[in-house]
C-alpha positions in Angstrom: 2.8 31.4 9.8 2.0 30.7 13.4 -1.0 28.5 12.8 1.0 26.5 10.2 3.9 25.5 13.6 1.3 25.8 15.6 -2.0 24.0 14.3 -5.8 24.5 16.6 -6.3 21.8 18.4 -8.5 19.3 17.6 -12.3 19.9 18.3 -13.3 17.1 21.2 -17.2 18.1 20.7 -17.0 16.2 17.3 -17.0 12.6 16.4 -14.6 12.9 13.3 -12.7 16.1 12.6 -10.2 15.7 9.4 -8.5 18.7 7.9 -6.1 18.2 4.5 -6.3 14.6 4.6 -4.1 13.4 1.7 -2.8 9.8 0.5 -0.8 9.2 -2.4 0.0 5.7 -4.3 3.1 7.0 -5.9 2.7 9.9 -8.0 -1.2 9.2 -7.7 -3.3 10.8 -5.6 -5.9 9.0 -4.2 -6.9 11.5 -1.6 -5.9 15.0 -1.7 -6.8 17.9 0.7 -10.4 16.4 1.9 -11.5 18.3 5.6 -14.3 16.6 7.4 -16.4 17.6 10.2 -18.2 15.0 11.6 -20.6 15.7 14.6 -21.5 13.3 17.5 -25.2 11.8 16.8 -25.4 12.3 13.3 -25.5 10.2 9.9 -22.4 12.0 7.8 -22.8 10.6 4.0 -19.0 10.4 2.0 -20.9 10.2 -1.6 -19.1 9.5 -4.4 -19.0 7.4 -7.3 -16.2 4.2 -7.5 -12.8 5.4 -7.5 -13.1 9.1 -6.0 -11.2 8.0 -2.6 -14.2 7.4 -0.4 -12.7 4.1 1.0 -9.3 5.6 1.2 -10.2 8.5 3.4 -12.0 6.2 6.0 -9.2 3.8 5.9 -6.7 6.3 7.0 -9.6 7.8 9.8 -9.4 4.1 10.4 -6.0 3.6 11.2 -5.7 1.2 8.5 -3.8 3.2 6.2 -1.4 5.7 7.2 -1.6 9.8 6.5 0.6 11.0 4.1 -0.5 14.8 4.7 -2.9 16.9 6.8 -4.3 15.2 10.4 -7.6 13.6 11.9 -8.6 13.6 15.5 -11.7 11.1 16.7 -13.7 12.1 19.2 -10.7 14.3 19.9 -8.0 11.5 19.9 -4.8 12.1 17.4 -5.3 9.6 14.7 -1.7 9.0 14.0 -0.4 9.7 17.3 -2.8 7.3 19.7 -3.9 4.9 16.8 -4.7 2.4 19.9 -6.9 4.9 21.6 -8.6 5.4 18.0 -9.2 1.6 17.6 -11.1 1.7 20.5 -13.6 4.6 19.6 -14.8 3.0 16.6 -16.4 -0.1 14.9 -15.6 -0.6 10.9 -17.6 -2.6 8.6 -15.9 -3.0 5.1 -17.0 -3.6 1.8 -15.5 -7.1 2.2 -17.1 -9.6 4.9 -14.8 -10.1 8.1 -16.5 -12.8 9.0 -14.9 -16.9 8.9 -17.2 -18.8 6.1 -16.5 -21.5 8.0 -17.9 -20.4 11.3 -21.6 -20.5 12.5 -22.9 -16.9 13.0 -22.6 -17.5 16.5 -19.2 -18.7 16.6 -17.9 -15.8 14.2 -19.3 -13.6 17.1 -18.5 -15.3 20.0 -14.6 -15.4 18.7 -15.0 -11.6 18.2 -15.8 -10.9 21.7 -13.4 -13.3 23.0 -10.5 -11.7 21.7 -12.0 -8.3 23.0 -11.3 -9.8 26.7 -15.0 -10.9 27.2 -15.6 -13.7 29.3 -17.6 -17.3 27.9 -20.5 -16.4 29.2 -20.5 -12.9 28.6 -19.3 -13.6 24.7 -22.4 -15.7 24.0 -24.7 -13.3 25.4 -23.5 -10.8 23.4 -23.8 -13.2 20.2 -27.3 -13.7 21.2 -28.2 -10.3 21.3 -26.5 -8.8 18.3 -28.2 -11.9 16.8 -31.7 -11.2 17.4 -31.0 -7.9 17.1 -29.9 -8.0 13.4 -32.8 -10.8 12.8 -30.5 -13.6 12.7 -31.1 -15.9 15.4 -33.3 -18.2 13.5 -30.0 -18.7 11.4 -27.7 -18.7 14.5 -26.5 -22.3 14.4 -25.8 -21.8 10.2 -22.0 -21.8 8.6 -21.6 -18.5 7.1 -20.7 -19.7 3.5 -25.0 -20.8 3.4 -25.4 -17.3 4.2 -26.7 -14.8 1.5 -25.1 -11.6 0.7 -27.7 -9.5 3.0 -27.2 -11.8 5.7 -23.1 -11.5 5.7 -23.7 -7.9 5.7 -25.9 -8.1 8.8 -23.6 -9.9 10.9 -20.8 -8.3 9.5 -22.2 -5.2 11.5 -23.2 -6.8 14.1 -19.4 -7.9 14.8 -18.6 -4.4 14.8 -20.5 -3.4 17.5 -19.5 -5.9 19.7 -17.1 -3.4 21.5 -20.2 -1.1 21.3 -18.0 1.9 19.9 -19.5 5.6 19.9 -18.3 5.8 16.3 -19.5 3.5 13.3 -17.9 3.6 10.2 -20.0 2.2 7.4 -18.3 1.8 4.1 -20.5 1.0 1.4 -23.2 -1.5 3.8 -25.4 -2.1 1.3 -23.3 -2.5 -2.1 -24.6 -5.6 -4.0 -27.8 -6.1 -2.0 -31.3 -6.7 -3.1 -33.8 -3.3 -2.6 -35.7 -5.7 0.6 -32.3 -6.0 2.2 -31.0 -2.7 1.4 -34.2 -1.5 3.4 -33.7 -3.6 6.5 -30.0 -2.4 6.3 -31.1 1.3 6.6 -33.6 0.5 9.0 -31.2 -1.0 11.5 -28.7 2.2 11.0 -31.6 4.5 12.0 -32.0 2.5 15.4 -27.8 2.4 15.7 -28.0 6.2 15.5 -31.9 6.3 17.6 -29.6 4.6 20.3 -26.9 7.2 20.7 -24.0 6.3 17.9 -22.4 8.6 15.0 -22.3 7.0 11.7 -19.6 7.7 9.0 -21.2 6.1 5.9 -19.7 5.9 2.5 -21.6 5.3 -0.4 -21.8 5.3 -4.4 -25.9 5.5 -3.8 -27.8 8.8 -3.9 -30.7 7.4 -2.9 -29.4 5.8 0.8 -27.4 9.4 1.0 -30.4 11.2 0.3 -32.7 8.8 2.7 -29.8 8.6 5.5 -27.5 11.6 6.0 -28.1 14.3 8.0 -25.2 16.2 5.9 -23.1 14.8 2.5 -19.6 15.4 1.8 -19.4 14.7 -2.2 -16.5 13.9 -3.2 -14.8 13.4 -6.8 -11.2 12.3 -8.2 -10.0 12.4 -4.5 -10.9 16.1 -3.7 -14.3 17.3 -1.8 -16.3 19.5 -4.2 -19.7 20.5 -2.0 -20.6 20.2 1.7 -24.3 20.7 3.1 -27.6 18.8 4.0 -29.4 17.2 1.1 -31.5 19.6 0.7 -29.1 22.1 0.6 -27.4 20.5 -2.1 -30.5 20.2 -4.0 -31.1 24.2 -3.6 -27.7 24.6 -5.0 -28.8 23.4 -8.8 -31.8 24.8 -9.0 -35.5 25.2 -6.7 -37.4 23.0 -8.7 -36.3 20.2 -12.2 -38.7 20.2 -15.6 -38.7 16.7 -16.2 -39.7 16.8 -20.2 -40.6 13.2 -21.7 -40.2 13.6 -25.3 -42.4 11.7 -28.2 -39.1 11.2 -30.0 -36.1 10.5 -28.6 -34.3 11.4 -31.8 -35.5 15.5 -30.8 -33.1 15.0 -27.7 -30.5 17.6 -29.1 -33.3 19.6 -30.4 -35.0 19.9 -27.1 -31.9 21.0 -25.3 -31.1 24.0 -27.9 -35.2 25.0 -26.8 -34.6 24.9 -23.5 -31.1 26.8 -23.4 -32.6 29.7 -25.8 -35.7 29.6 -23.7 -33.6 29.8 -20.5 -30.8 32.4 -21.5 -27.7 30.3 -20.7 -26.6 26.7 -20.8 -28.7 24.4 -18.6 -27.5 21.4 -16.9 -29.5 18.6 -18.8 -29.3 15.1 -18.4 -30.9 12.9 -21.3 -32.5 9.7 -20.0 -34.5 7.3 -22.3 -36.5 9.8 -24.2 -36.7 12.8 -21.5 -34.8 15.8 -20.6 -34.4 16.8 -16.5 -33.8 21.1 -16.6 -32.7 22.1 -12.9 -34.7 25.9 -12.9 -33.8 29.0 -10.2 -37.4 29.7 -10.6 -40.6 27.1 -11.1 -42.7 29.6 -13.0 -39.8 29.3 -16.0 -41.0 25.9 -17.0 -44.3 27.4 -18.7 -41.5 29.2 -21.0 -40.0 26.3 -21.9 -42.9 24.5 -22.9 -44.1 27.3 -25.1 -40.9 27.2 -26.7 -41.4 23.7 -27.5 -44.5 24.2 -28.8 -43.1 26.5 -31.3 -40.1 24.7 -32.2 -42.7 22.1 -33.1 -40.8 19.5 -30.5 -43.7 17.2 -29.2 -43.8 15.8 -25.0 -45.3 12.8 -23.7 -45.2 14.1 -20.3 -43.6 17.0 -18.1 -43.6 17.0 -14.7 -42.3 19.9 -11.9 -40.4 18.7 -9.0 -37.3 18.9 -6.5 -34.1 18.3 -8.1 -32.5 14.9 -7.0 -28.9 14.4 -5.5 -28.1 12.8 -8.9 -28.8 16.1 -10.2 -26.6 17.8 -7.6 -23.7 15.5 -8.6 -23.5 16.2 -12.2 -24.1 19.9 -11.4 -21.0 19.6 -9.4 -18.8 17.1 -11.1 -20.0 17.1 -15.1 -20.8 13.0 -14.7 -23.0 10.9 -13.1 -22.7 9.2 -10.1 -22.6 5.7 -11.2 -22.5 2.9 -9.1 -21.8 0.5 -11.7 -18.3 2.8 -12.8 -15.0 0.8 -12.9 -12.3 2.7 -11.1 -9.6 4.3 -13.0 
């Protein structure tokens, strides 16, 4: 009873620390009981598909939205006590670009630092530098509407770090970009963290979680379902994945009544075009399930042995995909 009057105080040795973080939209609830435990230096990875409350969460971390139940400290700061003091920790770059259209890139940054309280000479410097830094000085002098959509993104974060906050907040950077772009994007947030900051990223992608984040939250229908490293989610479904290709893809259902007599209990499968993925506890059971197959007279193109991937992990976890092209409910 004590510790509900009298909550622990927030931990000032992490960047983010979040416990029982709910928003509702009426009787909806858009975020409901998520804890987070950010450390400083590290990549944290919010994965989840469209919809699950990713943005919401870092909204209301951001001050932007306000917290209907639990509380959030930054960097030890009371989130809905001192939102000023919060605003000052961090730097947020939206789905959305912040940026004017009708702007150069160096005016869009020059205005940001000028209503931080920088100086004209300081502001332009700092333009120039977040310019070549983000490989945009070549387009410096350029309206932002002639920008592509890898470019807005780019000097969207580059505004954000004008203030050159400890904590970054990253909410989906690289939604809509082209695989190039999408690199340079997770380049440049390897140097942000190489250089000293904490990044809070959300994204729909397994891939950038899986290539970015030092931990993953995943979260689903606005609640947190797993917690770990990426490779400790991985571990969770299974040490190795049979990936069966089969001759037919009309033996799909029979293939998956093989593999769940060969393997004792229900596996998690998911069909792809013409192939089965089987998440095993042991490698040494996929020779089983290919003599099986041979019996049941159920012919393979190819079958390969490898790591489960963190697409894996989220249907283990949730029953669906994680699909980035979902509509939200």
């Amino acid at each position: 009873m004590s510790d509900i009057l009298h909550p622990p105080p927030p931990d000032r040795d992490l960047a983010v620390d979040a416990r029982g973080l709910v928003k509702a939209f009426g009787t909806f609830r858009a975020v409901d009981g998520i804890d987070l435990q950010v450390r400083r230096g590290e990549v944290f990875g919010v994965l989840g598909p469209n919809g699950a409350g990713k943005t919401t969460t870092l909204s209301m971390l951001a001050t932007l939205l306000p917290i209907d139940g639990g509380r959030a400290a930054v960097f030890g700061v009371d989130v809905a006590a001192d939102p000023h003091r919060v605003r000052q920790l961090l730097g947020v770059t939206g789905q959305y670009a912040s940026v004017d259209e009708n702007l150069t890139a160096t005016e869009n940054l020059v205005l940001f630092a000028r209503l931080l309280g920088h100086r004209r000479q300081r502001a332009y410097a700092l333009a120039d530098d977040l310019l070549e830094r983000f490989g945009l000085t070549e387009a410096a002098g350029r309206q932002i509407k002639a920008f592509s959509g890898g470019m807005r993104r780019r000097l969207d974060l580059a505004a954000s770090l004008i203030a050159r906050p400890p904590l970054i907040f990253l909410d989906e950077p690289t939604t809509g970009l082209d695989p190039r772009t999408r690199g340079q994007m997770w380049d440049t947030i390897r140097e942000l963290v190489a250089q000293g900051s904490t990044i809070l990223l959300t994204t729909q992608y397994l891939d950038e979680a899986d290539q970015l984040a030092d931990r993953i939250a995943v979260i689903d229908a606005g609640r947190k379902v797993a917690e770990g490293t990426p490779e400790q989610l991985k571990a969770g479904v299974g040490s190795s994945t049979l990936h069966l290709r089969l001759a037919e893809r009309g033996q799909t259902a029979a293939a998956a009544a093989v593999v769940e007599r060969a393997l004792g209990e229900a596996p998690v499968l998911t069909p792809e075009a013409g192939g089965l993925n089987v998440p095993l506890a042991d490698a040494d059971r996929a020779g089983d399930i290919l003599i099986a197959l041979r019996q049941a007279e159920v012919s393979i193109t190819a079958a390969t042995v490898r790591q489960p991937t963190l697409d894996e992990v989220f249907l283990a976890l949730t029953g669906h995909h994680s699909d980035p092209t979902e509509e939200v409910a």
